[in-house]
N, C-alpha and C positions, 0 to 999 in steps of 0.2 A: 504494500500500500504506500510505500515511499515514491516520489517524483523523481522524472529522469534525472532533474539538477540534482538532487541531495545522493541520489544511486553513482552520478559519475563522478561529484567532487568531493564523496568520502573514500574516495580510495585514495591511498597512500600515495606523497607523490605528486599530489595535484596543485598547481599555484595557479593565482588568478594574478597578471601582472606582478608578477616575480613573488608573490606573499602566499606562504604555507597558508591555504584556507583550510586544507583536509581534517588536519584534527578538530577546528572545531565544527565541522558540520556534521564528525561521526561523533562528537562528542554529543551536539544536540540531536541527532538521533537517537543517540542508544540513551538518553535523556530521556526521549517520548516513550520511549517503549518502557523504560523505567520507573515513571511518572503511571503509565497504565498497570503496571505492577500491581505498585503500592495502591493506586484505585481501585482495583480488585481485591488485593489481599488484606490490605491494611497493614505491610510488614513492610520496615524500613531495609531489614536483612535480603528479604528474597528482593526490592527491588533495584537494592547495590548488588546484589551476586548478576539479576538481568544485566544492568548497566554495563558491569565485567564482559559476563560473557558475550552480549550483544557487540559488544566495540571493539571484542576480541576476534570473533567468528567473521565481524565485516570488516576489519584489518586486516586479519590473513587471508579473507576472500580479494580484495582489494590490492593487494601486493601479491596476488598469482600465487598462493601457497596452496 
């Protein structure tokens, strides 16, 4: 359910006019899904472990691993 912009310019790697934007647009990513987490669970734990894993899985997706 992500946009093409936020799917090409959180890969690793990505400058917009010479400036790292990549981390923070996978950071605000795995933000939202982390933010829907906690909406659901009510658990600050389970929605920093999404956060991890979310910005982990689309980082190594994102740099070809």
């Amino acid at each position: 359910m992500q946009s093409e912009w936020v799917a090409a310019r959180q890969a690793a790697g990505f400058y917009l006019d010479g400036e790292a934007i990549w981390p923070s647009v996978l950071a605000c990513h795995a933000g939202i899904h982390a933010g829907a987490v906690k909406l659901v669970t009510g658990s600050w734990l389970l929605a920093g472990l999404e956060f991890v894993a979310h910005a982990g899985i689309d980082y190594s997706r994102g740099a070809g691993s």
